[in-house]
N, C-alpha and C positions, 0 to 999 in steps of 0.2 A: 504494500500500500504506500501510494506517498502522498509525504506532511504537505500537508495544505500552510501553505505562509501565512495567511492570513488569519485561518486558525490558531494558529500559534502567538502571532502579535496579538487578537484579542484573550486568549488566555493569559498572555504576560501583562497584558494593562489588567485582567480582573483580582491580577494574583498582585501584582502592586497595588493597585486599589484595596484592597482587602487588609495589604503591610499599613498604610498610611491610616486607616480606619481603626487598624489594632492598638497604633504607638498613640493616638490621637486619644480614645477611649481608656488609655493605660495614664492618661493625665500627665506625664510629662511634657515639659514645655522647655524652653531655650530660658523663661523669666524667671522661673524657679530656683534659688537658691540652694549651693551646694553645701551638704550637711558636714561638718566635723566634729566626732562623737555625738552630743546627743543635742546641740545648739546649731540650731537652723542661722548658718552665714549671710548677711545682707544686710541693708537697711529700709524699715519701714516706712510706712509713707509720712507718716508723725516724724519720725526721726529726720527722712527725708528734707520737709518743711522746716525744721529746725535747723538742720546744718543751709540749706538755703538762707537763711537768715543772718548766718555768722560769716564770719571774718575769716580768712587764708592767715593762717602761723607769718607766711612770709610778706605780705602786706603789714603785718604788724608787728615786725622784727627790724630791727633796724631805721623804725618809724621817728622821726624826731617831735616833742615832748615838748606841750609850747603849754601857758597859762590862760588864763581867762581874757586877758589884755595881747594876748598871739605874741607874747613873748616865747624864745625860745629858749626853753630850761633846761633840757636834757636830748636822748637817744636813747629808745628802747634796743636794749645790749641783749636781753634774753628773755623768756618767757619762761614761767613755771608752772606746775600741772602736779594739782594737789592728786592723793593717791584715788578719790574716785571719778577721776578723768576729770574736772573741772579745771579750768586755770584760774591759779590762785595769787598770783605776783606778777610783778614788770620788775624785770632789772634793768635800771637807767642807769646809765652813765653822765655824770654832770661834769663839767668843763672838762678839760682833757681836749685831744684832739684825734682823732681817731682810735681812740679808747685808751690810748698813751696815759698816763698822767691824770687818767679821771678818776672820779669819785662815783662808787656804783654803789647803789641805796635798791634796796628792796619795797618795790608800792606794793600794795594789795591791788590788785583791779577795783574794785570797789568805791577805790577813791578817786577813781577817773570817768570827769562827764562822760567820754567816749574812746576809745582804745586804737578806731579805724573807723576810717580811711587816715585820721590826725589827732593823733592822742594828745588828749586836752585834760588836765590837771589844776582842776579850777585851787585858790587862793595857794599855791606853791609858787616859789623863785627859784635862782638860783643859790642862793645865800642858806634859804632853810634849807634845803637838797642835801648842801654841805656840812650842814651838822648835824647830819643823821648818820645813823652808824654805819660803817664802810661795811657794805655785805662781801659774807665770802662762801664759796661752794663748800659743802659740807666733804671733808675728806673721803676717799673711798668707795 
């Protein structure tokens, strides 16, 4: 007997059709997140919304530190990140010139109208900056 071609291609589209309907109905998708032990990998659409809201680490690193009057008081030198993912400090750098010879003081976020696009640090100088206590990284 011989194979009919055409029979053949429409068996091979119903036997692919049939593949595509099984992985389709088996619920995998390309948007599903891959699992590592038992914590489903990604982010939510809340979280999502939220990191949309925030600020790039590098937009805010090396940002210069002005006051309420757009004086400019410092140079954010480094960022800190309290232990449950929050950031907790700016480490400024005050006079000095490329971090030469400065004076690097620990803020709280907290204390900053705004951190980015232009970290603004309302009623600070540079003079109080200065006699706050020189931060230093914890050894180790």
């Amino acid at each position: 007997m011989k194979p009919n071609l055409a029979s053949a291609a429409r068996l091979s589209s119903f036997i692919l059709a049939l593949s595509v309907c099984g992985f389709a109905a088996s619920g995998a998708t390309a948007q599903e997140a891959p699992i590592a032990g038992k914590a489903t990998l990604g982010v939510t659409v809340t979280e999502e919304q939220v990191v949309a809201r925030g600020w790039r680490a590098s937009k805010m690193l090396h940002a210069d530190v002005y006051n309420e009057k757009n004086e400019k008081i410092g140079r954010v030198d480094d960022l800190i990140v309290a232990p449950d993912g929050s950031l907790s400090a700016a480490i400024i750098d005050v006079g000095g010139f490329l971090g030469v010879a400065a004076h690097r003081v620990a803020i709280p976020v907290q204390q900053f109208k705004q951190i980015a696009p232009k970290a603004i640090l309302v009623g600070a100088n540079k003079d109080a900056l200065k006699k706050l206590p020189e931060f230093e990284y914890a050894k180790g």
